[in-house]
Every structure is written in structure tokens, then in C-alpha cells.
Backbone as JSON Lines, residues from 0, in Angstrom:
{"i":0,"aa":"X","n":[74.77,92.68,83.92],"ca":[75.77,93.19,82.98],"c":[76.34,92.04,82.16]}
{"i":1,"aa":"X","n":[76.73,92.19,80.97],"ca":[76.95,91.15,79.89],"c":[78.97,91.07,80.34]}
{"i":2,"aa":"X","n":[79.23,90.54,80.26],"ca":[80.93,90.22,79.81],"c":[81.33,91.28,79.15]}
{"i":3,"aa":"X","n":[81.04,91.75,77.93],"ca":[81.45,92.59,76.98],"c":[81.21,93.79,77.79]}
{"i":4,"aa":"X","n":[80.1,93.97,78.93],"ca":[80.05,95.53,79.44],"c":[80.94,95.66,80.58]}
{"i":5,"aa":"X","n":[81.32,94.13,81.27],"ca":[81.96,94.46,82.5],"c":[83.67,94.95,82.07]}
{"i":6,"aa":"X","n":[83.86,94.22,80.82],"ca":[85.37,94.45,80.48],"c":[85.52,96.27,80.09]}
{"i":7,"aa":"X","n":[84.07,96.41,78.93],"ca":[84.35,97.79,78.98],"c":[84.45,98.81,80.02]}
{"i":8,"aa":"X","n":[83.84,98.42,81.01],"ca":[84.13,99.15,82.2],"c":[85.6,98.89,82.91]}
{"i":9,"aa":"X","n":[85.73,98.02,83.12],"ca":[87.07,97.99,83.38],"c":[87.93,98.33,82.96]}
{"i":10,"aa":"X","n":[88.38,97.92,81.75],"ca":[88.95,98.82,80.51],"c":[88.77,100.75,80.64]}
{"i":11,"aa":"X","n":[88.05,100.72,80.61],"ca":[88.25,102.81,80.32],"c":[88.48,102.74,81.79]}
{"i":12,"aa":"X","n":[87.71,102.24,82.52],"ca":[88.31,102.73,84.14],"c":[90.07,102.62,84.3]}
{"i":13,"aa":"X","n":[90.68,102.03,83.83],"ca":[92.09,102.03,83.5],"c":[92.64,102.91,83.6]}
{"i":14,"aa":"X","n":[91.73,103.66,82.48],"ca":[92.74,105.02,81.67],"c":[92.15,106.48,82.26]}
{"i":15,"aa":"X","n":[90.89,105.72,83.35],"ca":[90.64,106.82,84.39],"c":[91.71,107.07,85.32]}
{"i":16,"aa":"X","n":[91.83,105.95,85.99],"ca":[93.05,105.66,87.28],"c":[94.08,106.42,87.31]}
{"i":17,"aa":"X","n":[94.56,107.11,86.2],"ca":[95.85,108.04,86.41],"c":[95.32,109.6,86.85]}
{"i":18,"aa":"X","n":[94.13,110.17,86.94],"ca":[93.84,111.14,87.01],"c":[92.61,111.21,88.32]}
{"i":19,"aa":"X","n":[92.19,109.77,88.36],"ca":[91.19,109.89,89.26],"c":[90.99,110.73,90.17]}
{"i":20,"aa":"X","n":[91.83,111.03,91.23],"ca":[91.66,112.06,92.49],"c":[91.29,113.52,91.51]}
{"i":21,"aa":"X","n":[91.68,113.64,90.15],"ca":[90.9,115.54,89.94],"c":[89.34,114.83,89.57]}
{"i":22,"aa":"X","n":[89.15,113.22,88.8],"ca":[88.3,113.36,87.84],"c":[86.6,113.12,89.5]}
{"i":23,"aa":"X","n":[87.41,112.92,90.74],"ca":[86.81,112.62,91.66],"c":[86.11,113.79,91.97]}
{"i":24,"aa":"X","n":[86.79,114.89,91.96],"ca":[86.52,116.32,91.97],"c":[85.77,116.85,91.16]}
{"i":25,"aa":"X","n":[85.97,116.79,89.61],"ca":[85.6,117.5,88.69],"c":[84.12,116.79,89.06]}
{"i":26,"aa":"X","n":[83.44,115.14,89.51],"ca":[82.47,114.86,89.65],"c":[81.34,115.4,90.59]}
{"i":27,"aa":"X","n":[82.3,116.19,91.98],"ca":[81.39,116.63,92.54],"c":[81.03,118.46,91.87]}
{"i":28,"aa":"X","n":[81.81,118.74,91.5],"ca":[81.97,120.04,91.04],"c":[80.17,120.12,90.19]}
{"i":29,"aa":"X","n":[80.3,118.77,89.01],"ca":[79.1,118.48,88.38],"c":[78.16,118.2,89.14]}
{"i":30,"aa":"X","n":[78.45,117.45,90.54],"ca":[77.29,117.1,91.28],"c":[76.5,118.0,91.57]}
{"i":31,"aa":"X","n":[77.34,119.11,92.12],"ca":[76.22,120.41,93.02],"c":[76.29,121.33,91.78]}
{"i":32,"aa":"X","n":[76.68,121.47,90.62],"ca":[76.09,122.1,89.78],"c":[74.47,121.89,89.25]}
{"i":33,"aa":"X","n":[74.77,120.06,89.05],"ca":[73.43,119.76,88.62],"c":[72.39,120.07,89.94]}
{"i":34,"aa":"X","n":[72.27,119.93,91.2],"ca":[71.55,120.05,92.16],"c":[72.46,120.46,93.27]}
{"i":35,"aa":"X","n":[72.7,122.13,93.32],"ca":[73.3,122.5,94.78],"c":[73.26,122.52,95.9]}
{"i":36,"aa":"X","n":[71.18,121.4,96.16],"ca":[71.09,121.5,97.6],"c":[71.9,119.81,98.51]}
{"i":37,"aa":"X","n":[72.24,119.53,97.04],"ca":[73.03,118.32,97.68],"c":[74.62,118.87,98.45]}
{"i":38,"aa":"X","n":[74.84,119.67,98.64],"ca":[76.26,119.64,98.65],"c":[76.25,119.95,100.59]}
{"i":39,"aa":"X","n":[74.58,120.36,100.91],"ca":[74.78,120.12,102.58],"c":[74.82,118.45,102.91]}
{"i":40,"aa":"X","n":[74.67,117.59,102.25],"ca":[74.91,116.22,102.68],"c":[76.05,116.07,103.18]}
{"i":41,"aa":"X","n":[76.97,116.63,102.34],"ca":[78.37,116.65,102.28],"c":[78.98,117.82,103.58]}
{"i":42,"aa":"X","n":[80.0,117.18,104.55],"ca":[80.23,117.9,105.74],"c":[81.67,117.72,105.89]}
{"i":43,"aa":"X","n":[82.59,116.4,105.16],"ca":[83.93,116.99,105.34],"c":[84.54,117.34,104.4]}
{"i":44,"aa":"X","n":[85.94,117.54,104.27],"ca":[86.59,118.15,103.55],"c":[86.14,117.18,101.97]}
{"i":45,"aa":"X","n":[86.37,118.69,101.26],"ca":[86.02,118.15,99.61],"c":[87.09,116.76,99.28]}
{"i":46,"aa":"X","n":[88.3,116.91,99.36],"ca":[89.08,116.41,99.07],"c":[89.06,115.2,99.59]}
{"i":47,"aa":"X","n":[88.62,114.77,100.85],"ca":[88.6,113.4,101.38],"c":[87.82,112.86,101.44]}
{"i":48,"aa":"X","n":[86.63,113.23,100.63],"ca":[85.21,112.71,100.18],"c":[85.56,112.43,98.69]}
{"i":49,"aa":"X","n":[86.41,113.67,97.66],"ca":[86.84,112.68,96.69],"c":[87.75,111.67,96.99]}
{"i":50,"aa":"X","n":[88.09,111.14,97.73],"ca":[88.95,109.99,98.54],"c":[88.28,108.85,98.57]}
{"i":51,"aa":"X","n":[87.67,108.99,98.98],"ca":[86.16,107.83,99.21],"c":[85.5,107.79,97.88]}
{"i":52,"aa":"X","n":[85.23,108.6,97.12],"ca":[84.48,108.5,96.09],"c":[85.7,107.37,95.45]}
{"i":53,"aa":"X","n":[86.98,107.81,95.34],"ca":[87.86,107.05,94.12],"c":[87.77,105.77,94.89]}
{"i":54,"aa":"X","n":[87.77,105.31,96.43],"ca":[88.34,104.06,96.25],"c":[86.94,103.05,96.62]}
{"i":55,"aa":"X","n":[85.85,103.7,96.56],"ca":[84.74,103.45,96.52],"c":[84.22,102.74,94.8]}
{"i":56,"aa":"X","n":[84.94,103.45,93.9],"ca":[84.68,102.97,92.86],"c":[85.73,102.26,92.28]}
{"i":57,"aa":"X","n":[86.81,102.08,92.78],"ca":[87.76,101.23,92.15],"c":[87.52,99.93,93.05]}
{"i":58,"aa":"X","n":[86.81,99.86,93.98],"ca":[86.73,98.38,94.63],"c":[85.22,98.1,93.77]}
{"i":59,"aa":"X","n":[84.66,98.46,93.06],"ca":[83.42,98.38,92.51],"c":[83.46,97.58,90.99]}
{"i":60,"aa":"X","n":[84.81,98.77,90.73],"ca":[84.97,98.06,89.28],"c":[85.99,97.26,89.24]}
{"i":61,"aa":"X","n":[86.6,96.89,89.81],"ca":[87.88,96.08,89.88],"c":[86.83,94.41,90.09]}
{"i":62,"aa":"X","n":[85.84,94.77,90.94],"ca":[84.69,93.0,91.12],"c":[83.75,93.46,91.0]}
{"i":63,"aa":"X","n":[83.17,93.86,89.77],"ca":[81.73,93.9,89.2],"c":[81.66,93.1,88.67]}
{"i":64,"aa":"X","n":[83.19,91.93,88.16],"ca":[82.24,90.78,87.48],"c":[82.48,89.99,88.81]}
{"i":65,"aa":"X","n":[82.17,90.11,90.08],"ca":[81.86,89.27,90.99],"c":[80.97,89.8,91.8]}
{"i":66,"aa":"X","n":[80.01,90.1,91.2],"ca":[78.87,90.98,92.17],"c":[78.44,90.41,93.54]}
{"i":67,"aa":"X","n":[78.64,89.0,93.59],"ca":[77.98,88.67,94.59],"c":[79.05,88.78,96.17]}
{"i":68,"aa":"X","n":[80.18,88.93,95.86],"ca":[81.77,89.28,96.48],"c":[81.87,90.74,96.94]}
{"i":69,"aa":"X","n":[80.66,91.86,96.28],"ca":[80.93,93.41,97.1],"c":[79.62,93.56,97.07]}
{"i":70,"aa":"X","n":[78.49,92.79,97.03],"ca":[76.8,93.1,97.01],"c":[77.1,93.73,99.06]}
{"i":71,"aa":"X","n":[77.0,92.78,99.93],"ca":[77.2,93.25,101.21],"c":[77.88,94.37,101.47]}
{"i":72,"aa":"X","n":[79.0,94.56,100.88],"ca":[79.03,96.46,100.74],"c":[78.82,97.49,100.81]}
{"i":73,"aa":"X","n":[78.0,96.92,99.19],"ca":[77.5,98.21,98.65],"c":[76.42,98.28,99.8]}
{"i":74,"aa":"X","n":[75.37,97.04,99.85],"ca":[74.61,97.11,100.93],"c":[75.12,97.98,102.08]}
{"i":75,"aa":"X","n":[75.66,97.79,102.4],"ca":[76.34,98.66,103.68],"c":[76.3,100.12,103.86]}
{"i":76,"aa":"X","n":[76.61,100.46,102.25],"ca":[76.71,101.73,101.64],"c":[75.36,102.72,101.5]}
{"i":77,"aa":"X","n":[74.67,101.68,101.08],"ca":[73.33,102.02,100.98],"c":[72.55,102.67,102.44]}
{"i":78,"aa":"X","n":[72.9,101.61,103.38],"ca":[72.4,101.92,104.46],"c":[72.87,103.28,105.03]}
{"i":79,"aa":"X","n":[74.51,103.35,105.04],"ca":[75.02,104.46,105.5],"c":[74.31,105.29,105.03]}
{"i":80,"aa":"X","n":[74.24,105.67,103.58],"ca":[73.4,106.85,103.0],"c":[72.56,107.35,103.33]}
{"i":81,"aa":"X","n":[71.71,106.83,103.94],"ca":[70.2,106.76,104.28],"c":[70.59,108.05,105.37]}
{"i":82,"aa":"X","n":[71.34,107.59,106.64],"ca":[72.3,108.16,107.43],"c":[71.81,110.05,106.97]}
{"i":83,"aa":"X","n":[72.91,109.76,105.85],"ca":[73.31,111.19,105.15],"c":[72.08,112.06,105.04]}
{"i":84,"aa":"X","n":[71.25,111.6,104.53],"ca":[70.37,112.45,104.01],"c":[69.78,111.76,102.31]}
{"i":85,"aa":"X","n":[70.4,110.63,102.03],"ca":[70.19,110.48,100.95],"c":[68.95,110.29,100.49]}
{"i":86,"aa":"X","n":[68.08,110.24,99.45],"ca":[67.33,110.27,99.2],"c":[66.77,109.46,97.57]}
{"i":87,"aa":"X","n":[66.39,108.75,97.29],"ca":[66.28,107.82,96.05],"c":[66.29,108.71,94.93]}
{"i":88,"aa":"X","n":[65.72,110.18,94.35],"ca":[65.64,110.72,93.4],"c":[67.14,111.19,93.47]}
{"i":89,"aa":"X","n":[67.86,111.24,94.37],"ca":[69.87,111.59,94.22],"c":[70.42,110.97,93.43]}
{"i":90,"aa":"X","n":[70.13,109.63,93.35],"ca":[70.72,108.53,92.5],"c":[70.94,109.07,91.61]}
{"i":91,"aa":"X","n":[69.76,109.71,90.72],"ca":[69.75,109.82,89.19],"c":[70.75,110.81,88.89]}
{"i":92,"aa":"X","n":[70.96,111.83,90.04],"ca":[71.62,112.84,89.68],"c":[73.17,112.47,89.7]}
{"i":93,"aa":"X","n":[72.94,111.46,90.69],"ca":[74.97,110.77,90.87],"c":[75.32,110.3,89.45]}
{"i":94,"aa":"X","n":[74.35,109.67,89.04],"ca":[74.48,109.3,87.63],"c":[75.17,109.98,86.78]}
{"i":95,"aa":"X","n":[74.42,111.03,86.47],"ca":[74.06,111.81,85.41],"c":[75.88,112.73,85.38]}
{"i":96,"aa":"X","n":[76.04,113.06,87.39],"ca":[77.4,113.08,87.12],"c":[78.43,112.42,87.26]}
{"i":97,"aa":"X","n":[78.15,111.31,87.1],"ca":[78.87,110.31,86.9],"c":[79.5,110.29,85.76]}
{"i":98,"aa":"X","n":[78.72,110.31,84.73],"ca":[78.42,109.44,83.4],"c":[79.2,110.68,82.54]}
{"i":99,"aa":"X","n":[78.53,112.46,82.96],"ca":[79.31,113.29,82.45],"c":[80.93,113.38,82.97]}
{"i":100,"aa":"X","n":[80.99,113.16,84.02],"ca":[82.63,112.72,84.39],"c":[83.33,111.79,83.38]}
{"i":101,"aa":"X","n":[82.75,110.89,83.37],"ca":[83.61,110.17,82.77],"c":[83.71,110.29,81.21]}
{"i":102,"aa":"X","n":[82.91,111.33,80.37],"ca":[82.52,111.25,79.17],"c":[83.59,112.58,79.33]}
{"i":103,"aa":"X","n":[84.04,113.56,80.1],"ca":[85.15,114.15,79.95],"c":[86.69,113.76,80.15]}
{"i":104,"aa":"X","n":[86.41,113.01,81.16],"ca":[87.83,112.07,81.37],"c":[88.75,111.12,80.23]}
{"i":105,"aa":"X","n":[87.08,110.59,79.3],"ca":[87.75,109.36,78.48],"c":[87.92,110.2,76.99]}
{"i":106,"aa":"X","n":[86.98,111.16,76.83],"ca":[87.09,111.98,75.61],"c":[86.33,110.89,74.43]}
{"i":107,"aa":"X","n":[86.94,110.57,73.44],"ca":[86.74,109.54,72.38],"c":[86.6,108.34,72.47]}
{"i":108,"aa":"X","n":[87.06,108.12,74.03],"ca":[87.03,107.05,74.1],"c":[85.62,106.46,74.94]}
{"i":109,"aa":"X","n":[85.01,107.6,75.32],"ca":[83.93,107.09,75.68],"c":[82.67,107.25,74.67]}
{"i":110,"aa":"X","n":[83.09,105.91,74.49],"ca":[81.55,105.39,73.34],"c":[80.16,105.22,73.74]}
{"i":111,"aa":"X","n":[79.47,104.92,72.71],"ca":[78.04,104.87,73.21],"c":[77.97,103.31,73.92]}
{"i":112,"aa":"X","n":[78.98,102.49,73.46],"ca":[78.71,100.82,74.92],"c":[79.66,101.18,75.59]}
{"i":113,"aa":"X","n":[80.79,102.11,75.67],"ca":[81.43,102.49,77.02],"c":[80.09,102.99,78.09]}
{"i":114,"aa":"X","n":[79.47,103.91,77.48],"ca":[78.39,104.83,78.21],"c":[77.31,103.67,78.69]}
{"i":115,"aa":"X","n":[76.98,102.86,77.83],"ca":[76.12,101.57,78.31],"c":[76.55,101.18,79.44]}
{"i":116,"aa":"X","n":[77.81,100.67,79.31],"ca":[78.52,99.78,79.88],"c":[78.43,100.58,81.72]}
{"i":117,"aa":"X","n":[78.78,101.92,81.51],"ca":[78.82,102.49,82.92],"c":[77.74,102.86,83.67]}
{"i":118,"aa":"X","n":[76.39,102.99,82.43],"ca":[74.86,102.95,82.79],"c":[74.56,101.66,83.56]}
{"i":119,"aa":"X","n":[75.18,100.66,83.3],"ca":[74.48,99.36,83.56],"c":[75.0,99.15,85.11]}
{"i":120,"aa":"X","n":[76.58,99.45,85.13],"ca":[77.29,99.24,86.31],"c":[76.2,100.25,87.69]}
{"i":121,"aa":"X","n":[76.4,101.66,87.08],"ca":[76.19,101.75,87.95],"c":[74.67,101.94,88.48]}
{"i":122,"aa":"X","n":[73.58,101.59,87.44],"ca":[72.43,100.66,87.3],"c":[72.44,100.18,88.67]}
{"i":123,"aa":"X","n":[73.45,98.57,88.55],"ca":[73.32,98.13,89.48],"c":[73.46,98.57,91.36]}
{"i":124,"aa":"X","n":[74.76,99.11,91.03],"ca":[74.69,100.06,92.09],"c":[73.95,101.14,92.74]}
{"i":125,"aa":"X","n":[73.59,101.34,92.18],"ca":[72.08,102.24,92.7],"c":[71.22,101.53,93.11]}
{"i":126,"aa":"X","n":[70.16,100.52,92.49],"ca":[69.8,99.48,92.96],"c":[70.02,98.64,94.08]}
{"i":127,"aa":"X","n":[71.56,98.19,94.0],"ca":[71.47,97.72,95.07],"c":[71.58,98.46,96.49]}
{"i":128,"aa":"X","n":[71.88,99.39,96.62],"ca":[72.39,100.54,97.24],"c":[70.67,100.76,98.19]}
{"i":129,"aa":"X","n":[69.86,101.42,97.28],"ca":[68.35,101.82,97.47],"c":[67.64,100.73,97.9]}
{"i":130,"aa":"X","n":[67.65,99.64,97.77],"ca":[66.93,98.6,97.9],"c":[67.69,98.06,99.28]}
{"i":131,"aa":"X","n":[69.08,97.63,99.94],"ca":[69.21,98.29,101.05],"c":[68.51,99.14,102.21]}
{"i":132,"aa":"X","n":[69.03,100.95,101.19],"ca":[68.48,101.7,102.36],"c":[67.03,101.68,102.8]}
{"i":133,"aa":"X","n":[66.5,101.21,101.52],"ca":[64.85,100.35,101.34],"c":[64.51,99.82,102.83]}
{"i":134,"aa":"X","n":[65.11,98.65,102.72],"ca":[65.2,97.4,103.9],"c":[65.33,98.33,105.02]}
{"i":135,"aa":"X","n":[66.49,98.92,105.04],"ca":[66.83,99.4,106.83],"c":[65.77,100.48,107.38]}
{"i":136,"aa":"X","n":[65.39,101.17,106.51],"ca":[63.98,102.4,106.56],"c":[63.02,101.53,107.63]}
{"i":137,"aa":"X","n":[62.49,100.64,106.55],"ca":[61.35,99.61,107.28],"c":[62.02,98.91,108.57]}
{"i":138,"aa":"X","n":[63.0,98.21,108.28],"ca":[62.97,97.56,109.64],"c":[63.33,98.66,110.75]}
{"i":139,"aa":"X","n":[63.82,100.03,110.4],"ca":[63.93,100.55,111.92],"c":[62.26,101.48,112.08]}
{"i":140,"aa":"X","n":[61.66,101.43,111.23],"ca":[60.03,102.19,111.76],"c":[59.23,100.88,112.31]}
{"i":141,"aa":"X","n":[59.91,99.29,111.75],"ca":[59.02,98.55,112.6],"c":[59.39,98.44,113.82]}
{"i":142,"aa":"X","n":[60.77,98.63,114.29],"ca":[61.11,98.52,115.38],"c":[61.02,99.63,116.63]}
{"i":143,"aa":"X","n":[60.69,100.85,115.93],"ca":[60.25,101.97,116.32],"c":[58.35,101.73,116.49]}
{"i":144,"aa":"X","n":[58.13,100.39,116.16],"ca":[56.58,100.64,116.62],"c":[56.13,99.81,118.05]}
């Protein structure tokens, strides 16, 4: 991510922060719209999973320009997922409601390098996330041999 994309992210995430806990909601609402068989991943309450979703992404964007300071994390995150049920073609869909979340949240203000800017972020996060649950897959079938 360039300077200019990490600020824009930071920046509109700002003017997310006052609404976050509905816009956390309105994301899964989009989630299992776009794909409803995701929503058996999901086992506790809606509300305290958008809980995790908000402070999951405010520790994300608050040091995305220190990636190398929440990479073990997200790693972490990744692995958990795996856990869940997750599955690498999900990503795209977290995205997708991601990206429409926030393109309702910011209104005008989400531009086409705001939209970059949150493609790239969470680009990375996916990535690093998958490439993770990548790693832990293999090392527990080698250890299972």
C-alpha cells in the first residue's frame, strides 16, 4: 500500500467510527445476502460477532502503516478461520461486502482511491490471512502423517 492509500483508509475509517457497530451489521446482513450458506460459520450471537468484526478492523486500520506490528495477528486470524469453516473463495465475498459497506457508510465520500485504497488494505489482509491458514493446513496433514 502507497502512503496516499494508507492515509485514505484511515481517513474515511474515521468517519466510519461513529456508526460502526450498525455499519458492522449492515456488513453481515450483505454478507449472507451475497452467499447465505456462509451464515452457518457463524454460531454466536449476531451482535457480538459484529463486535469482533469492529475491533478487528479498527486494530487493522489504526497499524496498516505498520504491517509488520499486526502481520502475527492477522496470522493468527487466519489460522483461527481455517477452524471455522473458512474457505479461500469466502475472502472474495468478505470483500465484496466489505467494500459495499463501506461505499454506503461513506456515501460521496467514498471515491474511486478511497475504494482502491480499501481494495488494497484489505488485499493485504486476505493474503495474509490465507497464506497462514495455507501454512497451518499443511503442517497439521504433515503431522497427521
Amino acid at each position: 500500500m502507497t502512503r496516499e492509500q494508507i492515509s485514505l483508509v484511515q481517513n474515511s475509517f474515521q468517519k466510519v467510527q461513529p456508526v460502526l457497530a450498525e455499519a458492522a451489521q449492515m456488513f453481515y446482513d450483505r454478507l449472507f445476502e451475497l452467499d447465505p450458506a456462509l451464515r452457518r460459520l457463524f454460531h454466536g450471537p449476531a451482535d457480538e460477532q459484529a463486535r469482533k468484526l469492529a475491533q478487528a478492523l479498527t486494530i487493522v486500520v489504526t497499524a496498516i502503516d505498520r504491517p509488520d506490528q499486526i502481520r502475527g495477528a492477522v496470522e493468527a486470524l487466519g489460522r483461527r478461520h481455517v477452524g471455522y469453516g473458512v474457505r479461500d473463495e469466502h475472502y472474495s465475498t468478505v470483500g465484496a461486502a466489505l467494500l459495499w459497506t463501506l461505499e454506503q457508510g461513506l456515501g460521496d465520500a467514498f471515491t474511486s482511491p478511497v475504494r482502491e485504497a480499501w481494495a488494497a488494505a484489505y488485499g493485504w489482509l486476505a493474503f495474509t490471512m490465507q497464506r497462514a491458514a495455507a501454512t497451518s493446513a499443511t503442517e497439521l496433514a504433515v503431522a497427521a502423517q
